[in-house]
C-alpha positions as CSV (number, residue, x, y, z in Angstrom):
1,X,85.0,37.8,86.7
2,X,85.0,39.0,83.2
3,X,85.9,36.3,81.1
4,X,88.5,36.6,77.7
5,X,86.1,35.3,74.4
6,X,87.6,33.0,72.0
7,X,88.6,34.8,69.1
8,X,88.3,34.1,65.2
9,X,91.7,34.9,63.5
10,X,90.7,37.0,60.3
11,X,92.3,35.5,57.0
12,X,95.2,38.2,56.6
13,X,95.3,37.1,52.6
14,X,91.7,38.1,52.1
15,X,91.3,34.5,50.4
16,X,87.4,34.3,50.0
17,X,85.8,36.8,51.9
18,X,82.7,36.1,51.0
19,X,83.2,32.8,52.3
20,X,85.0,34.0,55.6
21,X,81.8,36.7,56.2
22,X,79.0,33.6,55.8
23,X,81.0,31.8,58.8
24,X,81.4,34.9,60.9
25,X,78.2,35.5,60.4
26,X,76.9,31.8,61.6
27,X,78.6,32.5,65.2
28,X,76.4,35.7,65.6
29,X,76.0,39.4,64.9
30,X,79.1,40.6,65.7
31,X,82.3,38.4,66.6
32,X,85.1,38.6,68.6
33,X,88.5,38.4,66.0
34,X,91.9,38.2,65.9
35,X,93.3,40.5,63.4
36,X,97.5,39.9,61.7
37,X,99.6,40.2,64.5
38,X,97.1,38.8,67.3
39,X,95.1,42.4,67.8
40,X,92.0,41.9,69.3
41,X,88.7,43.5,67.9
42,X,84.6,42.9,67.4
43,X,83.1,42.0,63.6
44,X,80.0,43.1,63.1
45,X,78.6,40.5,60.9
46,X,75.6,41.7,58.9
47,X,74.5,44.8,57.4
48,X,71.5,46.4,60.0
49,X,74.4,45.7,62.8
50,X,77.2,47.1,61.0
51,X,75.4,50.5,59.8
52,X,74.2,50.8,63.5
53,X,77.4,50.7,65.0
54,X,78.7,53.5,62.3
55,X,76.1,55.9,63.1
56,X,76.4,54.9,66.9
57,X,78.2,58.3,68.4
58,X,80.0,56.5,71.2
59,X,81.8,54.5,68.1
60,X,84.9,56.5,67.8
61,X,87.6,57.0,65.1
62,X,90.3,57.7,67.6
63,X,92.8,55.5,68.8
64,X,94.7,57.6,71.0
65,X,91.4,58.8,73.1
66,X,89.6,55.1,72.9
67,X,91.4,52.2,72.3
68,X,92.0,50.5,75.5
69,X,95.4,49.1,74.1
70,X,96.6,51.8,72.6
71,X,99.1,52.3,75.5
72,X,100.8,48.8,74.5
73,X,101.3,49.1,70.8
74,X,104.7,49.9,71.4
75,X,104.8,46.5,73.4
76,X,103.7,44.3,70.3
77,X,105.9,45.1,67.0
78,X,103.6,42.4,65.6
79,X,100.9,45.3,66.0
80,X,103.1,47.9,63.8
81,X,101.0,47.0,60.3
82,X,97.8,48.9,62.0
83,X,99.4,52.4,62.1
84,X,99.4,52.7,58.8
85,X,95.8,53.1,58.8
86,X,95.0,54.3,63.0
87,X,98.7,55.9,64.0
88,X,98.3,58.6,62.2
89,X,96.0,61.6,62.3
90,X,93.5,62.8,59.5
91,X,90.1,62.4,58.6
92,X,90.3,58.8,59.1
93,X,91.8,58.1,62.5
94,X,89.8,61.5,64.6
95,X,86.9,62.0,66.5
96,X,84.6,65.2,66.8
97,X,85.6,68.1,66.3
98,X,88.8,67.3,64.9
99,X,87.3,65.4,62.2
100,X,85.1,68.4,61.4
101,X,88.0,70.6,61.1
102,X,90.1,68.0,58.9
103,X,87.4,67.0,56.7
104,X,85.9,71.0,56.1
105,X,89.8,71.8,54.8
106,X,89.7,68.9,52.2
107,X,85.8,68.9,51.2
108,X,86.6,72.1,48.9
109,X,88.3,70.0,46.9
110,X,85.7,67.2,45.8
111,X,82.8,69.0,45.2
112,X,80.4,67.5,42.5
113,X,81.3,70.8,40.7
114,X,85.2,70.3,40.8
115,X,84.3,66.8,40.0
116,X,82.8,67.7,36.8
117,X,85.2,69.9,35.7
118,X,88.1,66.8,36.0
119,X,85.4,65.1,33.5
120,X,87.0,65.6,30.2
121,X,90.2,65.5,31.7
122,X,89.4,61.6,32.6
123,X,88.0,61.2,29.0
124,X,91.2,61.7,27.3
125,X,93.5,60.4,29.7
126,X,90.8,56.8,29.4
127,X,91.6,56.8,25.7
128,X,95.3,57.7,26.3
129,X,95.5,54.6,28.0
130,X,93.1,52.7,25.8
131,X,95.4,53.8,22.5
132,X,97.8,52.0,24.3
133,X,96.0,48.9,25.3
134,X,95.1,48.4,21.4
135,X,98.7,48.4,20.4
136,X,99.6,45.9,23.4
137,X,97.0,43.8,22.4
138,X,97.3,43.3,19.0
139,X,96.6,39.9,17.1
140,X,95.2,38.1,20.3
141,X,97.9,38.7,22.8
142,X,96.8,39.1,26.6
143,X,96.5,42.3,28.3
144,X,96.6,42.6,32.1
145,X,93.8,45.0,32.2
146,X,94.5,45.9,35.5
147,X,98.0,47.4,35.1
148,X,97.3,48.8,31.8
149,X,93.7,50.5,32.7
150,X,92.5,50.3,36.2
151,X,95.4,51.3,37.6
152,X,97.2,53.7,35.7
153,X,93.4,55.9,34.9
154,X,93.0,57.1,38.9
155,X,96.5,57.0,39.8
156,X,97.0,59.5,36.9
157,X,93.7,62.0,37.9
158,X,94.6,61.6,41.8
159,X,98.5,63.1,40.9
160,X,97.6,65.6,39.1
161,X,94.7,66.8,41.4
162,X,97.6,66.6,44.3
163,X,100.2,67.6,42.2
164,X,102.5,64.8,42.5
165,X,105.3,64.8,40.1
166,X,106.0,62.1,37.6
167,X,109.3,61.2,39.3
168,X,107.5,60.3,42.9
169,X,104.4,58.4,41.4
170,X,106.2,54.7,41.7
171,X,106.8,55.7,45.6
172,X,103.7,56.6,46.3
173,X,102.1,53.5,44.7
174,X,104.6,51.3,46.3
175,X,103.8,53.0,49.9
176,X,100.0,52.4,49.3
177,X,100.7,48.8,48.1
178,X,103.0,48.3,50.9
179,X,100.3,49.7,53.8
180,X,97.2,47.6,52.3
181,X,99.2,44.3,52.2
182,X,98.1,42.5,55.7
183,X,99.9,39.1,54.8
184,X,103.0,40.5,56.8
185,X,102.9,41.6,60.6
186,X,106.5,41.2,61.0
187,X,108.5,44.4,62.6
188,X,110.5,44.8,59.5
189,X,107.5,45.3,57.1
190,X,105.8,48.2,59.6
191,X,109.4,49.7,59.5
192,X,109.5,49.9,55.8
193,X,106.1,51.2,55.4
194,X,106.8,53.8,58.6
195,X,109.9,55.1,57.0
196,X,108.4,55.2,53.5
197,X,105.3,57.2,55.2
198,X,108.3,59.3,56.5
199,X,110.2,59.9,53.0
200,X,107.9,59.6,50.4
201,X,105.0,62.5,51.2
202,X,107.7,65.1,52.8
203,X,108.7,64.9,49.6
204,X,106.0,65.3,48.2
205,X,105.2,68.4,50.4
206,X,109.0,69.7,49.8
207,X,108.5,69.7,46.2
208,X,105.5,71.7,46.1
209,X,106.6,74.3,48.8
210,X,109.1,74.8,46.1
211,X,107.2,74.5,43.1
212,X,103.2,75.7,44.0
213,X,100.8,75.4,41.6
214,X,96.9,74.7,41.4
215,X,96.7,71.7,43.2
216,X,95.2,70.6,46.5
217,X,98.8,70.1,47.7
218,X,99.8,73.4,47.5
219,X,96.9,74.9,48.9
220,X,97.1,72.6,52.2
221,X,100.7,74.3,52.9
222,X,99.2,77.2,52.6
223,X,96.9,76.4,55.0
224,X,99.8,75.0,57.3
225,X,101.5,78.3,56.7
226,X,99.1,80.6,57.7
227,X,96.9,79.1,59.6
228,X,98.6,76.4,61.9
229,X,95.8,75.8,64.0
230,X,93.7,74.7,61.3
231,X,96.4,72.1,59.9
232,X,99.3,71.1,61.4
233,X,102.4,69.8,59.7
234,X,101.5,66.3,61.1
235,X,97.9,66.3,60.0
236,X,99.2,67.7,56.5
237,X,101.9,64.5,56.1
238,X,98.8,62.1,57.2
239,X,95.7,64.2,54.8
240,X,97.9,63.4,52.1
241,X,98.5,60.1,52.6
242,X,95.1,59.4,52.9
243,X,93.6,61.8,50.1
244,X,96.2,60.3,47.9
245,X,95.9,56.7,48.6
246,X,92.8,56.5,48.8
247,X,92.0,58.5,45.7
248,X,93.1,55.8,43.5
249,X,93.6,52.7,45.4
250,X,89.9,52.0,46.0
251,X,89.1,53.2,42.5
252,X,91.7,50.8,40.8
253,X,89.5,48.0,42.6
254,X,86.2,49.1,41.7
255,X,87.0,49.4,37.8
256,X,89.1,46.3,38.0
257,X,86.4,44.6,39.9
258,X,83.4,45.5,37.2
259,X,85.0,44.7,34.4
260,X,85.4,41.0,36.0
261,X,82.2,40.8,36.7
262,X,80.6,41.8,33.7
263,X,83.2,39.5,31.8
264,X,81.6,36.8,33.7
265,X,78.4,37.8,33.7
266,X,78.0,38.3,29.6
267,X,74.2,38.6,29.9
268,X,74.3,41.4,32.4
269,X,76.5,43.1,29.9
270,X,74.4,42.6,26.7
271,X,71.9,44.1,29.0
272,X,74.3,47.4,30.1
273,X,74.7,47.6,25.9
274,X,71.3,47.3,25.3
275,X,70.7,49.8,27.3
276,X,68.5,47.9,29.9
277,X,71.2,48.0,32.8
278,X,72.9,51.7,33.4
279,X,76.6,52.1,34.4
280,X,75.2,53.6,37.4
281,X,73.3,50.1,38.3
282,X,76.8,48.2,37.5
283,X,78.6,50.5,40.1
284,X,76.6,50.1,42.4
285,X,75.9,46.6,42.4
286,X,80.6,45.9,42.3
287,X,80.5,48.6,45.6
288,X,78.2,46.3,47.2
289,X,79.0,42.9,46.1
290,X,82.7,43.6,45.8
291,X,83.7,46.6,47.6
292,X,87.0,48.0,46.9
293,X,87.6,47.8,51.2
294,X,86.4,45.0,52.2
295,X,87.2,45.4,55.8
296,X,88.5,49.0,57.5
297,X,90.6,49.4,60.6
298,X,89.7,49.9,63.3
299,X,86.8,52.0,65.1
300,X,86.5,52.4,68.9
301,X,83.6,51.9,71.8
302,X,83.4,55.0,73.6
303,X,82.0,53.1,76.5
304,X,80.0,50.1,76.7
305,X,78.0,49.8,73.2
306,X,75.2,46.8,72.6
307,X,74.3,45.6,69.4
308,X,72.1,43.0,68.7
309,X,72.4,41.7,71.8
310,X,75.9,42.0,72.3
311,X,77.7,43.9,74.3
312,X,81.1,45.6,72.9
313,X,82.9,46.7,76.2
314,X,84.3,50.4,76.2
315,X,87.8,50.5,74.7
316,X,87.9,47.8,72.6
317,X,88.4,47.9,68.7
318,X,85.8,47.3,66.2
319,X,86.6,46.2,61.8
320,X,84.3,48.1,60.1
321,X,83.0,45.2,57.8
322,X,81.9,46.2,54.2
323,X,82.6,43.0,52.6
324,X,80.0,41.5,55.3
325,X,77.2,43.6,55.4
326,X,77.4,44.0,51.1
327,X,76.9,39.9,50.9
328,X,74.1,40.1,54.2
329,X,71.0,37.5,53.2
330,X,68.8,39.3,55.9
331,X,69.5,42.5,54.2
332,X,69.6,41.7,50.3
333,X,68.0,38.3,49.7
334,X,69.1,34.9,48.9
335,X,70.7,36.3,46.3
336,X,72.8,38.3,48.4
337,X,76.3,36.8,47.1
338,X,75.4,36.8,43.5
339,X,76.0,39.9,41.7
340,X,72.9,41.2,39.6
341,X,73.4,44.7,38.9
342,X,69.1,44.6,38.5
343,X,68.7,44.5,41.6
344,X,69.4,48.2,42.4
345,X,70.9,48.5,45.4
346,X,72.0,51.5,46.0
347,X,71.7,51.1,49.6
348,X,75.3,49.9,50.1
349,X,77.8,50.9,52.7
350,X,80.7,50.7,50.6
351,X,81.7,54.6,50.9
352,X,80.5,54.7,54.6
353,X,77.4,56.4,56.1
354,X,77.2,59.5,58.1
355,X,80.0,62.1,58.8
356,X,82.4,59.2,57.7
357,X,81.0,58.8,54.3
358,X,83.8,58.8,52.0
359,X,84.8,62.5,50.3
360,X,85.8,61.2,47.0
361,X,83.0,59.1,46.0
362,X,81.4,61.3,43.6
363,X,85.0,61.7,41.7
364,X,85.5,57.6,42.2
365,X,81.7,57.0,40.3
366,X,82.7,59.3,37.7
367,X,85.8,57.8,36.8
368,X,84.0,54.4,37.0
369,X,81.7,55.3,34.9
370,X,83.6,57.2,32.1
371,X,86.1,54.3,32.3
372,X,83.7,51.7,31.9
373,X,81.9,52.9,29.3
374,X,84.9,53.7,27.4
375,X,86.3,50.6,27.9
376,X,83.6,48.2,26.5
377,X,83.0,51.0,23.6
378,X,86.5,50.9,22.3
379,X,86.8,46.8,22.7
380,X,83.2,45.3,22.2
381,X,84.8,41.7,21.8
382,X,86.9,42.1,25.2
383,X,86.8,38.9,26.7
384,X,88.0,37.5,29.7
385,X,91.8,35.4,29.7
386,X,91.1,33.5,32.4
387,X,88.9,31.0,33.8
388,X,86.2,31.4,37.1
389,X,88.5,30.7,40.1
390,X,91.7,31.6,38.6
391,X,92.2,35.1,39.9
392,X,94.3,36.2,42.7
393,X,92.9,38.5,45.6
394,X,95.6,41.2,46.5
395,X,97.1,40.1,49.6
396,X,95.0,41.6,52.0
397,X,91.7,41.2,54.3
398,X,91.6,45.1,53.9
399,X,91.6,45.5,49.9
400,X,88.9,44.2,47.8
401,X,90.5,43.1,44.4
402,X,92.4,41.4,41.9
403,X,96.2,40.9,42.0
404,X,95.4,41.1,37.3
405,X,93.1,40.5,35.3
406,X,94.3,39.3,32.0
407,X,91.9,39.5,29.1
408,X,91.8,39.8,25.0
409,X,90.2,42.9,23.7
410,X,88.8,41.0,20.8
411,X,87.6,37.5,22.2
């Protein structure tokens, strides 16, 4: 007789997840949850078990081939927050060859090459925004560095690389906003963000049928066009929505994210301007201390998978666990929770591993980098308005970040 395990409900506010990981991870290497809404799933715990489980090939992507409840979702509008992120089909919620296909039709797009090239494009929109920020913060007054910098820099590059006109930018940043939030399982809040899913990027795809141009947009219609069995008009609606969301979502939080902890760690910031820390160190140290997802829905057990002496039975729904496995004492030390950009580890999870591994991180570390370095160039006396403990995390167990960060760019 197979016997239902007690499941730990997951914090849908994201409160402290640092906290929230070091008591999952005293009941064990991976734990049975209960995600917003009551959906059952398994949270791997540390780092060693969560990388295994990624790279693990009967670990699927794809709800509608192996989640053993996928049948019921319509039974449980409580449930209707998850689609945003598994009912739909892209890169991020397929299996095999589909993935494959998906990801080889986007990949063109984020090449370190095309990358580069967006470079001095970055640069000028950075002091754009920065010009800006001096006037707002004139004689002392606080600037919410996080609306006036962090947000606006990737939202910006990640529009124009898609093409998104000025006039549906709020919309899609409301849509994004709406999907991360996890505070809210109620019916109502998956109908809005279903019916904004369902407006906003037709939209956006009906204003660049009509208006092409160089942009990755346009060329996926044409793909869609001539080729409809490389891209259907489903998968184009859902490769937007993910390229575009998380294009500058996840870069918003790891900007946001640095300059906090660099305002609170002055030393390790007299040591990035000395020269003795790199930007690259910095990065890398946020993505794995703080990554920008701190917890990703949902993968699948192809059939029965063991882990660490656990047993995840085929069908059920796994939360791929960054924020865990980034803060891991058996895989980074003592230390683990502390960030110290000396350490060097590189080794981080927080773009994913494998065929998985996210697309766009070499466009997210470059505008990390050009950002931050700008930043601290243009305002050497920024310092932090606030005090340790005074943030707000965004209202989610899936987002990484801070609801502002106010701060003065001259101390």
């Amino acid at each position: 007789m197979t016997t239902t395990p007690t499941r730990v409900p997951i914090d849908p506010f994201g409160s402290d997840i640092v906290a929230e990981s070091a008591r999952l991870r005293a009941l064990g290497p991976v734990v049975p949850v209960e995600l917003p809404g009551g959906i059952p799933a398994w949270a791997p715990t540390g780092y060693d078990t969560l990388r295994t489980l990624i790279l693990d090939p009967q670990v699927s992507k794809d709800p509608r081939k192996h989640w053993r409840l996928w049948p019921e979702v319509g039974e449980h509008p409580e449930w209707g927050w998850v689609l945003g992120w598994i009912g739909v089909v892209n890169m991020l919620s397929t299996y095999g060859a589909d993935h494959t296909r998906l990801r080889r039709l986007v990949a063109p797009s984020f090449t370190a090459r095309r990358t580069e090239a967006l470079r001095g494009r970055v640069d000028a929109v950075a002091a754009e925004l920065l010009d800006t920020m001096a006037r707002s913060g004139a004689d002392g007054a606080v600037v919410d560095l996080k609306e006036a910098f962090a947000q606006p820099l990737p939202m910006l590059i990640i529009c124009e690389l898609f093409g998104v006109p000025d006039h549906l930018r709020p919309s899609v940043a409301e849509l994004i906003a709406a999907i991360m939030d996890t505070t809210d399982p109620s019916p109502e809040h998956a109908d809005f963000v279903q019916r904004q899913i369902g407006t906003v990027i037709p939209a956006q795809i009906a204003y660049r049928a009509e208006n092409p141009g160089d942009d990755l947009t346009t060329e996926l219609i044409r793909v869609r066009d001539e080729e409809g069995d490389r891209l259907s008009a489903e998968e184009l609606l859902f490769t937007l929505l993910l390229v575009i969301g998380a294009g500058f979502e996840t870069t918003v939080n790891l900007i946001a994210n640095a300059v906090v902890e660099l305002l609170t760690h002055p030393e390790q910031l007299a040591e990035v301007r000395s020269g003795k820390l790199d930007w690259d160190q910095v990065i890398d140290e946020v993505l794995r201390v703080r990554p920008s997802i701190a917890s990703l829905p949902l993968r699948f057990a192809v059939s029965d998978v063991t882990v660490d002496g656990v047993t995840i039975p085929a069908g059920d729904a796994i939360l791929t666990t960054y924020g865990a496995a980034g803060s891991d004492p058996a895989h980074y030390g003592e230390t683990a929770e502390a960030f110290d950009a000396a350490r060097a580890a590189d080794d981080h999870l927080s773009f994913g591993i494998g065929v998985h591994r996210c697309i766009g991180a070499p466009l997210a570390r470059m505008e990390a980098r050009t950002a931050l370095s700008a930043l601290f160039d243009r305002f050497p006396g920024l310092a932090p308005a606030f005090t340790a403990g005074d943030l707000k995390q965004v209202p989610s167990f899936i987002a990484y970040g801070w609801q502002t960060v106010p701060v003065r760019l001259d101390g």
